[in-house]
C-alpha positions in Angstrom: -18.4 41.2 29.4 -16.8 38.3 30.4 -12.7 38.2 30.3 -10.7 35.2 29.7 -7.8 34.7 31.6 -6.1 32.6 29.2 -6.4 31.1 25.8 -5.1 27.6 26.7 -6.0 25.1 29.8 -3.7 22.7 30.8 -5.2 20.1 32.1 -8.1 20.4 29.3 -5.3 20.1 26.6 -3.9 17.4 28.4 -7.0 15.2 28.6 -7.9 15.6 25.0 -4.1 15.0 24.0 -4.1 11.7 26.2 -7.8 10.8 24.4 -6.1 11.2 20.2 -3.5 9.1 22.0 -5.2 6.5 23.1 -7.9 6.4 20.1 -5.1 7.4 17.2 -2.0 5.5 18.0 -3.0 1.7 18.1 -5.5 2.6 14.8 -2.1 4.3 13.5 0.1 1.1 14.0 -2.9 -1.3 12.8 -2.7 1.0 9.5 1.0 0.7 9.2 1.1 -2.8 9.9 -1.6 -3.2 7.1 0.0 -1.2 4.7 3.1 -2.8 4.8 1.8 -6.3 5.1 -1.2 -6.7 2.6 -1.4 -7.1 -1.0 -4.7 -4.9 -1.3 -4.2 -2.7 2.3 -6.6 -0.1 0.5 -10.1 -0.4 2.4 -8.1 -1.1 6.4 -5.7 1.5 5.7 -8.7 4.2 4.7 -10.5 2.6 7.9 -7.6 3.1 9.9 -7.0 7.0 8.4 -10.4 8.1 9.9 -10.3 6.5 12.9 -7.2 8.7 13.3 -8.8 12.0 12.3 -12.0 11.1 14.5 -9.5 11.3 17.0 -8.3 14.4 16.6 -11.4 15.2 16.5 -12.4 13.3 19.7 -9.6 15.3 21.6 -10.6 18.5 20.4 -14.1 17.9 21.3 -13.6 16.6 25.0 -10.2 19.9 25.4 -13.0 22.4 24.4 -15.4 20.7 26.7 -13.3 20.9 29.6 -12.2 24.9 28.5 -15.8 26.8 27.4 -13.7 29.8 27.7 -11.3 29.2 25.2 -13.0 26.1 23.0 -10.8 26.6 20.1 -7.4 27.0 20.8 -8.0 24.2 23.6 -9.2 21.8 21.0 -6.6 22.6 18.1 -3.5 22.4 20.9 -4.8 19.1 22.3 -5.1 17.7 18.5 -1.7 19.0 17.8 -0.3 18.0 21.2 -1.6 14.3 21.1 -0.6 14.1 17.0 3.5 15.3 18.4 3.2 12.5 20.7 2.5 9.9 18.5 4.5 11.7 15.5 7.5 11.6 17.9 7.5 7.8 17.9 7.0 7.9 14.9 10.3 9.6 14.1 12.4 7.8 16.2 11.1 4.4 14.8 12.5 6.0 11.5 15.5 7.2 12.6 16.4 3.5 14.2 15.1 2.2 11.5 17.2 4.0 8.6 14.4 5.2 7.6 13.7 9.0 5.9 12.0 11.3 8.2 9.5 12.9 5.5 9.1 17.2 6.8 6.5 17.6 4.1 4.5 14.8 5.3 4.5 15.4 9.1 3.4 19.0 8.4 0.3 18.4 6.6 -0.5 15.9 8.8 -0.5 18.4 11.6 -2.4 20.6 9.6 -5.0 17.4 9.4 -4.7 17.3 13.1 -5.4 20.7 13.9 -8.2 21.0 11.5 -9.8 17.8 13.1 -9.5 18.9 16.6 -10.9 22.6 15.8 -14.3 20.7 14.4 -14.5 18.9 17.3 -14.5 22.2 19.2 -16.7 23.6 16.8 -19.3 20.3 17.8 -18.4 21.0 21.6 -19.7 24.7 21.5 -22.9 23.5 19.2 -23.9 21.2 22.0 -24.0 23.9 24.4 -27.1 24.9 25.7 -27.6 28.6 25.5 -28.2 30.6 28.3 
């Protein structure tokens, strides 16, 4: 029986938190920038949405990866880690901006987050060979 020696890697949640980073945040601002500058945003903005969930995605795919003894929890942190970091600016830009900081919103889109990167750990540990 094998024993884990803990349910979270840090440097595997780091590199799939700086990965939804780097794929989410400039499809992120390209949405907003879309949705507040077109007449018809629809079909970018939709675009824009799943590149952000494949990111998630992405990050929990390369966190389980890097943790085969904990695939889950890795991948779900690193989606939620890398969403905070982008949801952070996100907030502040608000804030600055006068804007309303919406609680209801930011929640289910962690919930989005943490769903996305728990498939892509659920892909990671499919493409696994078995022993």
């Amino acid at each position: 029986m094998r024993v884990r020696s803990s349910l979270l890697a840090p440097l595997a949640v780091g590199a799939g938190a700086v990965l939804v980073v780097v794929i989410a945040l400039p499809a992120a601002l390209v949405g907003e920038a879309a949705a507040d500058g077109e007449d018809d945003p629809s079909r970018l903005v939709l675009l824009c949405f799943v590149v952000v969930l494949l990111a998630f995605a992405a990050g929990g795919w390369l966190a389980a990866r890097r943790a085969p003894d904990a695939p889950f929890s890795n991948g779900a942190v690193a989606a939620v880690v890398g969403f905070a970091v982008i949801q952070l600016g996100g907030v502040v830009a608000n804030v600055v901006q006068d804007d309303p900081v919406r609680l209801a919103s930011i929640a289910f889109s962690a919930l989005l987050a943490t769903a996305s990167g728990l498939v892509g750990a659920i892909v990671a540990t499919r493409q696994r060979p078995t022993p």
